[in-house]
GUKOLLO-225719 format. One line per 4 residues: for each residue z, x, y of C-alpha. Coordinates in steps of 0.05 Angstrom, whole numbers. Each point is the difference from the previous one (the first is absolute). Layout:
N
Z:X:Y  ...
This chain:
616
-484:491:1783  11:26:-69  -43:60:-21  -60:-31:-32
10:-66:29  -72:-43:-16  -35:-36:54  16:-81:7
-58:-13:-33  14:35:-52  68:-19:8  -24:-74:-19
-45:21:-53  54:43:-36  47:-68:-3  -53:-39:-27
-10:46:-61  17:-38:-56  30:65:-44  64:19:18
-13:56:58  35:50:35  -14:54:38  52:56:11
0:68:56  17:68:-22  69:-16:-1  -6:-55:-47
15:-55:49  -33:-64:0  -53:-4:42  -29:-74:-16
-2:-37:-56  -40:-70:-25  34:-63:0  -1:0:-83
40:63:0  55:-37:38  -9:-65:-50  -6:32:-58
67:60:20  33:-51:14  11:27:66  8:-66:47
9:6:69  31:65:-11  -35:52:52  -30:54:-46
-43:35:56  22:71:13  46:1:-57  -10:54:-54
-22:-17:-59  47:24:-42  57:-30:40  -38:-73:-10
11:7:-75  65:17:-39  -23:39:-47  -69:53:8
-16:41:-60  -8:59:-4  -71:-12:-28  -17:-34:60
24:47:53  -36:51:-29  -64:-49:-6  7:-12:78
8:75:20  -56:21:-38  -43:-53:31  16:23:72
-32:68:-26  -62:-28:-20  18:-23:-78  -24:-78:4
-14:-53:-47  63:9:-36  40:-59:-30  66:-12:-27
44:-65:-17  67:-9:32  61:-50:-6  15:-47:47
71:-37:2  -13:-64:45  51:-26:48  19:-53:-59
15:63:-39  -69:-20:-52  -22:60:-25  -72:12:13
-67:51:-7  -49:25:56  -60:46:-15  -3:41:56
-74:42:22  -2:49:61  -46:30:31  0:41:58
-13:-33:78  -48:44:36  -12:0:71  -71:-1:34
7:77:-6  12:-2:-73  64:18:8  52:-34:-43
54:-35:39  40:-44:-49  -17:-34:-62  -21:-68:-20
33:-28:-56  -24:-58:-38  42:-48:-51  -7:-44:-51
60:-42:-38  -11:14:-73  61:-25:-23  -22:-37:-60
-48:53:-24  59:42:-2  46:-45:-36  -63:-24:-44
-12:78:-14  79:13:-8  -1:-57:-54  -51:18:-29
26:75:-6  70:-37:-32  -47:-33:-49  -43:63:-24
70:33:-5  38:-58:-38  -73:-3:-50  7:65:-8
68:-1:-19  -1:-58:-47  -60:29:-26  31:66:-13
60:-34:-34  -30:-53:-39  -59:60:-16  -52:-55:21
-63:23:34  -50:-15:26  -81:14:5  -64:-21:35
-75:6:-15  -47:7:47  -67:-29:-33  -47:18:63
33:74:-2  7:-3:-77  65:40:17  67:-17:-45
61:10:41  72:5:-33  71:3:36  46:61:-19
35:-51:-50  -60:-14:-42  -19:75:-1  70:10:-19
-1:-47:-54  -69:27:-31  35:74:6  -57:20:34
3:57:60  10:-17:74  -65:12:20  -38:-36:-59
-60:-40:17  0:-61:-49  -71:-36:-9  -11:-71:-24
-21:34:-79  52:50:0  45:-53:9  -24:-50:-52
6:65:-49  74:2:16  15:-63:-41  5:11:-75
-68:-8:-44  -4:-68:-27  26:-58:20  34:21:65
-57:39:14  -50:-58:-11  53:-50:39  0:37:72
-75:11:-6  -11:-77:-9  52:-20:52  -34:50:44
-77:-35:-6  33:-72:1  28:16:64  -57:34:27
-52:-59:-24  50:-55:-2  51:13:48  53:-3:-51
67:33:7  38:34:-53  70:15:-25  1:37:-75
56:41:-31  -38:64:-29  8:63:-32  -23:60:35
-3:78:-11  28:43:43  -36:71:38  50:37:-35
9:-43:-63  54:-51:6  -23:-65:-38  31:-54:49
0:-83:11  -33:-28:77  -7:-63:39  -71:9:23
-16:-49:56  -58:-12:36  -34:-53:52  -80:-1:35
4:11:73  -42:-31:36  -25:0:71  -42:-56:34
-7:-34:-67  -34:66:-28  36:50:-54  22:61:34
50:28:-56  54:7:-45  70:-4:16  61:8:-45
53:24:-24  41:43:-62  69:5:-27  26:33:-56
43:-39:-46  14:49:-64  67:3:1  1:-79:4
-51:-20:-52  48:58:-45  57:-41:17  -43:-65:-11
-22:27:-68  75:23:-23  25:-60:27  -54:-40:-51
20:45:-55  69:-21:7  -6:-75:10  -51:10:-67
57:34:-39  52:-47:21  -48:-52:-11  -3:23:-73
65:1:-9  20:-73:26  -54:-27:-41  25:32:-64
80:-12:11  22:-46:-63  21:-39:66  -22:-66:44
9:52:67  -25:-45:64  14:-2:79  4:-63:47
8:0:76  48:-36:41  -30:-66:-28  8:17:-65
-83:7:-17  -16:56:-50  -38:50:43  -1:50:-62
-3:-14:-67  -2:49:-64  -45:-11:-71  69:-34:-29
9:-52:40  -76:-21:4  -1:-7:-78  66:-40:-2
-42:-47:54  -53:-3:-34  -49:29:53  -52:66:-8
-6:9:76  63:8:43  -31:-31:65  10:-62:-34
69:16:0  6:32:69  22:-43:62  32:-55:-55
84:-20:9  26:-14:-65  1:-73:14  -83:18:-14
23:29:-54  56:-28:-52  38:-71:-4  28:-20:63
73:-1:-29  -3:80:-15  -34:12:67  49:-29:43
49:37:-38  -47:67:3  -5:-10:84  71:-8:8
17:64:-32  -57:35:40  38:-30:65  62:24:-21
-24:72:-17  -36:9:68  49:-34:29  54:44:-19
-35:60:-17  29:0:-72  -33:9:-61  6:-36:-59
-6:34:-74  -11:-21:-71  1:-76:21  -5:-48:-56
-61:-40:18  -40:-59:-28  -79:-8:24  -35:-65:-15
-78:8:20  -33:-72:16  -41:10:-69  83:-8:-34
-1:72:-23  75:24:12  20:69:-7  68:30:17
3:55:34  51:53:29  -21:8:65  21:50:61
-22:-10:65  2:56:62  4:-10:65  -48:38:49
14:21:53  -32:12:73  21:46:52  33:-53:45
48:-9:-59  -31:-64:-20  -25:-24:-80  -73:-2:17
-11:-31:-76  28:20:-72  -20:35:-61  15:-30:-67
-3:22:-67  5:-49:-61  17:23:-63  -37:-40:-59
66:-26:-48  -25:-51:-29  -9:31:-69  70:26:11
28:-63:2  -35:-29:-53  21:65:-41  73:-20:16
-1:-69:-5  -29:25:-74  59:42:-11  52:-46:19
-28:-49:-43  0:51:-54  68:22:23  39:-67:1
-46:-20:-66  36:67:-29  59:-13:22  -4:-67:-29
-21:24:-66  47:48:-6  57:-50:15  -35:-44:-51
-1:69:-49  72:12:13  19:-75:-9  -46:6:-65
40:61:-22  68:-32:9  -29:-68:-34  -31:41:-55
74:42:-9  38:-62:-4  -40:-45:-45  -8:61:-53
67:24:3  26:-78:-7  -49:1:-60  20:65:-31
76:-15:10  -16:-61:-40  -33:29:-52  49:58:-5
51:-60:-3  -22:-41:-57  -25:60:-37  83:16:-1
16:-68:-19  -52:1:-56  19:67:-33  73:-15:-6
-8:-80:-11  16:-7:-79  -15:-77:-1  -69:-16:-10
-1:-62:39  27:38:63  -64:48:-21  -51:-53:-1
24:-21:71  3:74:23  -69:3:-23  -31:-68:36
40:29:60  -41:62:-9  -59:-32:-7  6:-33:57
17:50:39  -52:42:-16  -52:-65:21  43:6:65
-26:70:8  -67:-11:-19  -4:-57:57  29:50:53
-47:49:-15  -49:-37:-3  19:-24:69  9:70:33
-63:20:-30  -33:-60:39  27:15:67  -15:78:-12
-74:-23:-13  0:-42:60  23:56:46  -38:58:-30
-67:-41:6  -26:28:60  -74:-17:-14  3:-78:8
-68:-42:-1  19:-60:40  -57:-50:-3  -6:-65:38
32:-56:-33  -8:-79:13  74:-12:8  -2:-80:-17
-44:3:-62  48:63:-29  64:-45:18  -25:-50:-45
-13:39:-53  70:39:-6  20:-88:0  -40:-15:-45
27:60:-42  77:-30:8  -22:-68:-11  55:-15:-63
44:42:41  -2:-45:60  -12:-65:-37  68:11:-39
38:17:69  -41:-64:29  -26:55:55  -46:-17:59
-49:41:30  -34:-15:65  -52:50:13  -9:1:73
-51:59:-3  -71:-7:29  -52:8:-54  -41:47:38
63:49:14  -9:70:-26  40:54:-3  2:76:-16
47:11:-61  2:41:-67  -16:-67:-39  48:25:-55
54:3:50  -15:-65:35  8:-30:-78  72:30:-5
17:-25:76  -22:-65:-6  35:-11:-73  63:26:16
12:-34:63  -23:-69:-24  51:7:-69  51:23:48
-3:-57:42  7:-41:-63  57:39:-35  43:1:69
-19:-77:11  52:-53:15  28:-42:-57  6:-65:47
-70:6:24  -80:5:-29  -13:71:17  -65:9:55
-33:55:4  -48:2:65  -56:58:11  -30:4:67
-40:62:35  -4:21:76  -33:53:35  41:59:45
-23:55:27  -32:38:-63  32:-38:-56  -13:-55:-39
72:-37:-4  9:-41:-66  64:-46:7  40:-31:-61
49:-38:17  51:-36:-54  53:-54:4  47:41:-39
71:27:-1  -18:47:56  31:70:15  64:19:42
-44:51:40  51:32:35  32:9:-52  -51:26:-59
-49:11:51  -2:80:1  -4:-12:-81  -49:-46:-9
-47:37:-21  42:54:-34  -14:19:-77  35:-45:-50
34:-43:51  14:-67:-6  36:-55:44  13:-61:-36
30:-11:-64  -65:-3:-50  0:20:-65  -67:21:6
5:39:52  -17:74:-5  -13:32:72  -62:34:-13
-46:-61:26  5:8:85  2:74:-18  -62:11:-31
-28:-54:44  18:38:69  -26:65:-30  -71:-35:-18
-3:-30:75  16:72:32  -47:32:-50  -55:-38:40
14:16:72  45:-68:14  66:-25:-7  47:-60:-15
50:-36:48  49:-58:-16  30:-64:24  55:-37:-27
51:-45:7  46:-18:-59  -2:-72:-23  -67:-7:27
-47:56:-25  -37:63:9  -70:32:25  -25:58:-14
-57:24:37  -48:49:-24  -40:40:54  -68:27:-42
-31:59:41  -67:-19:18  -28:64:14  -10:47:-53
C-alpha cells in the first residue's frame, strides 16, 4: 500500500467528491483521487495511481512546486491557477488549493489538492484585460477620457487622460464644483451645469462642444459627455466622458475663414462661376449667376440640370459639352455661347468649363465660368454698323469728290472756253451767241450746284425726325400734285396701298421719293403703250416695302446695273434726262435706315422697291 493510503471507506467517499480531488504522499505520487479529477483531466482509463504528480502533467510551474513543498511543511491554504493542455490539444485553466494531509498523529503525510476549471473566468478576465488595455490606448491617442461620479460617495473620479487634459497634477482630487468651475464663465459654464441637473432629475444625457480653462492657463475646446447610471431603476451616478478637440475646432475655424474669403471672392468675380456633378446639376453657384437667373437664394438653384434651367435647345447643347469634358478630361476656354432662359432672356456668353477631378482619375463634375458678352456684341455689332456705314460714306465722299472735280472742271473749261472765243470774236453776232452760250452755261452751273448742294444736305443731316406717315393718302397727294403732268402723258396710277399703312419717313424725303419715281416712270414710258404706274406695300422683317412697278422701256441691268444709281447717269436717250434723280433718291432712302432694290426686264418694265426702316 502506498504511504498514506485511506481506508475503503474513505476510499468511496473520496470518489464521490464532486471537486476535483487528489491526494498525493511525500513523494508527490498519487495516492487517490475522485472520479471528477479523472473527468474533468481528461485522464480516461489512464492509471494515475502511484504516479507523481508532476510526471501526470507536462508542464508544473515553478509556482506550483514551490506551493506543494511548502505545504508538506505546514504552509496550507495556498492557491494558484495552472494550464492545462487536454489530450485534444484545447488549452485550458485549473485553480488549484492545497492543503496539507495529516495523519491521526497530526503528522502531515501528503497533500490534498483540490481543483476547479476556471477556464472562462480566465479568458473572460484575459479579455477583459485586452479591452482596459485597447480603451486605454485609444483613449490615450484619441486624448478621450473618461470619468465617473459616485452620488452616494459624492466622490468625482477622473482617468489619467482627463487629468491630463485639465493640466492638473497626478494626484489631484477633482470634486463635482471644482469641475463645473473648469468650464469658462458664461455660457459654457451655465451649459454643463444645466446638462448636469437634467441628467440628474431627468435622466437626460448630454453631448456639448465647450470652452474650458486650463490649471495652468491654456484656453482650450471639449466634447463633454455625460449619461445617469442607474441601478435597479434608481440613480446611482454620473458617467462620461471628455476629449479635447482644439486643434480641430482651430482647423474648423480656419477652415470657415477660408471657405468665407473664397466665398467673397466668387460672389464678387464680374463672372457667372458655377459647379455641376456628374449629372450636370449646379451643386454651387456664385452671386453672378443667381442675378442672371433671376433668383435671391441659391438653393433654388442648387440640385437643378440646365434643362431646369434654360431652353431645351441650349441645354442639350450645354450637357453634351459637359459629357465631352468629363469624358475626356479636357477643358474648354473662351467658348462662344448663347443662353436662352424659359422667360426668352438670351445672353451670350464666353464660357469655360473645368473638369474636376477625383482621385480614381475620374471627372466627378465640372466647373464653369461664363463670361457676360452680351454688351460686347452689341458694342460690335454697333461698330460694324458704324464701320461699314463709314466706309460707305466715305466711298460716297470720294465718289462725291470725283463727281464734284469733274462737273466743275467741265464747267470751268467751258467758261474758260467761251470767255476765249468772246474776247477775240470781232463780229457781234458771233458775240451775242457767245453770250446766250454763256448764259446758259452759267444756268448749267447754277443747276449742278444746286444739285451737289442737295445731296451734301442729305448726307450731312444726321439729326433726321422721321414721323409716321399714312403711305396711301401721301401717294395721292404727290398724284394729285402731277395731275397735268400725267393727264398730258395719259398716265395711270393704281394705288395698291392699304389706307391704314404707315410708315416711318422724313416726310420731306418721302415727297422727293415718291415724285421722282412716279415722273420717272412716265418720262422712261413706252411710246406704243399707256404708261401704268402700280404702288403696292408689303411687310419684311423690319421694313415697310413700297413697290412701283411701270410698263416702261425697262433697264439692261446687267449692263447699267452697277450705275444705276450713279450721279448724272442716264440710260436711254431723253432729252430731259439729267442723272441727278435716282441719285438723290438713293441717298434720301439710305439717309433713313433703308434701301432700294430693282427689277427689270427691257421691253417690259421696271420696279423699284423701296425698303423704309421701321425702327427708328
Amino acid at each position: 500500500m502506498l504511504q498514506g493510503t485511506p481506508t475503503t471507506a474513505a476510499n468511496y467517499l473520496i470518489k464521490q467528491l464532486p471537486k476535483a480531488t487528489a491526494f498525493i504522499n511525500t513523494k508527490f505520487e498519487v495516492v487517490y483521487v475522485s472520479d471528477r479529477w479523472i473527468t474533468d483531466f481528461d485522464f480516461g482509463k489512464r492509471n494515475v495511481l502511484g504516479k507523481s504528480i508532476f510526471d501526470l502533467f507536462d508542464t508544473v510551474s515553478d509556482d506550483l512546486k514551490d506551493l506543494l513543498e511548502s505545504c508538506l511543511i505546514g504552509s496550507g491554504g495556498d492557491s494558484g491557477v495552472e494550464r492545462f493542455t487536454d489530450r485534444s490539444q484545447k488549452e485550458r485553466w485549473f485553480e488549484w488549493t492545497n492543503i496539507p494531509w495529516f495523519d491521526d498523529r497530526e503528522n502531515i503525510i501528503g497533500i490534498i489538492i483540490q481543483a476547479e476549471e476556471v477556464t472562462q473566468r480566465v479568458l473572460q478576465a484575459e479579455k477583459l484585460r485586452k479591452l482596459e488595455l485597447l480603451l486605454q490606448n485609444k483613449s490615450e491617442v484619441a486624448g478621450i477620457g473618461s470619468w465617473e461620479y459616485d452620488t452616494f460617495r459624492q466622490t468625482l473620479h477622473w482617468c489619467p487622460t482627463i487629468k491630463k487634459i485639465k493640466g492638473v497634477a497626478d494626484d489631484y482630487i477633482p470634486t463635482a464644483e471644482s469641475a463645473i468651475e473648469f468650464y469658462k464663465e458664461g455660457f459654457s459654464r451655465n451649459t454643463i451645469a444645466m446638462a448636469v441637473e437634467n441628467a440628474k432629475k431627468n435622466g437626460t444625457p448630454w453631448h456639448e462642444k465647450l470652452e474650458m480653462t486650463t490649471a495652468d492657463g491654456r484656453d482650450i475646446w471639449v466634447i463633454a459627455a455625460g449619461k445617469p447610471l442607474y441601478r435597479d431603476g434608481k440613480y446611482i451616478g454620473l458617467l462620461g466622458t471628455l476629449q479635447e478637440i482644439t486643434d480641430h475646432v482651430n482647423s474648423e475655424n480656419k477652415i470657415k475663414e477660408s471657405e468665407s474669403l473664397l466665398r467673397t471672392v466668387i460672389d464678387n468675380l464680374p463672372l457667372n462661376l458655377y459647379i455641376k456633378d456628374i449629372d450636370s446639376r449646379k451643386t454651387l453657384v456664385n452671386r453672378s449667376e443667381c442675378e442672371y437667373l433671376g433668383v435671391s437664394d441659391p438653393n433654388e438653384i442648387l440640385g437643378k440640370s440646365d434643362h431646369e434651367l434654360y431652353d431645351k435647345e441650349v441645354a442639350d447643347i450645354s450637357r453634351q459639352e459637359d459629357l465631352a469634358v468629363m469624358r475626356s478630361l479636357t477643358p474648354i476656354y473662351g467658348k462662344e455661347t448663347l443662353n436662352v432662359t424659359p422667360n426668352g432672356n438670351a445672353t451670350t456668353f464666353l464660357t469655360s468649363k473645368i473638369p474636376l477631378i477625383g482621385n480614381d482619375g475620374r471627372a466627378t463634375g465640372l466647373m464653369g465660368i461664363s463670361l457676360d458678352i452680351s454688351n460686347l456684341k452689341k458694342q460690335e455689332s454697333e461698330l460694324r454698323n458704324l464701320i461699314n456705314v463709314t466706309s460707305l460714306q466715305n466711298k460716297k465722299l470720294v465718289n462725291f469728290a470725283h463727281i464734284v472735280s469733274h462737273n466743275l472742271r467741265s464747267h470751268t473749261a467751258n467758261f474758260s472756253m467761251l470767255l476765249d472765243f468772246l474776247k477775240d470774236e470781232k463780229d457781234e453776232a458771233e458775240k451775242d451767241n457767245i453770250l446766250r452760250m454763256l448764259i446758259a452755261a452759267s444756268n448749267n452751273l447754277l443747276e449742278t450746284l444746286e444739285n451737289l448742294n442737295e445731296v451734301v444736305s442729305i448726307n450731312t443731316n444726321v439729326n433726321l425726325d422721321k414721323k409716321p406717315v399714312k403711305l396711301y393718302e401721301k401717294a395721292n397727294t404727290i398724284v394729285d400734285s402731277l395731275s397735268g403732268f400725267l393727264k398730258d402723258s395719259d398716265a395711270k396710277i393704281q394705288n395698291l396701298i392699304s389706307p391704314d399703312q404707315k410708315v416711318k419717313v422724313v416726310p420731306a424725303y418721302l415727297d422727293s421719293i415718291l415724285m421722282n419715281f412716279i415722273t420717272n416712270a412716265v418720262k422712261y414710258r413706252d411710246p406704243s403703250r399707256i404708261p401704268v404706274i402700280t404702288l403696292s406695300t408689303e411687310k419684311t422683317n423690319n421694313f415697310t416695302v413700297l413697290s412701283i412697278s411701270d410698263n416702261g422701256l425697262g433697264i439692261d441691268l446687267k449692263r447699267y446695273g452697277e450705275k444705276l444709281f450713279g450721279m448724272y447717269k442716264t440710260f436711254h436717250e431723253n432729252d430731259e434726262a439729267r442723272g441727278i434723280g435716282l441719285y438723290i433718291t438713293k441717298n434720301q432712302v439710305e439717309a433713313m435706315g433703308g434701301f432700294i432694290t430693282t427689277s427689270s426686264e427691257v421691253g417690259k418694265g421696271t420696279t423699284f422697291k423701296i425698303h423704309f426702316n421701321d425702327k427708328d
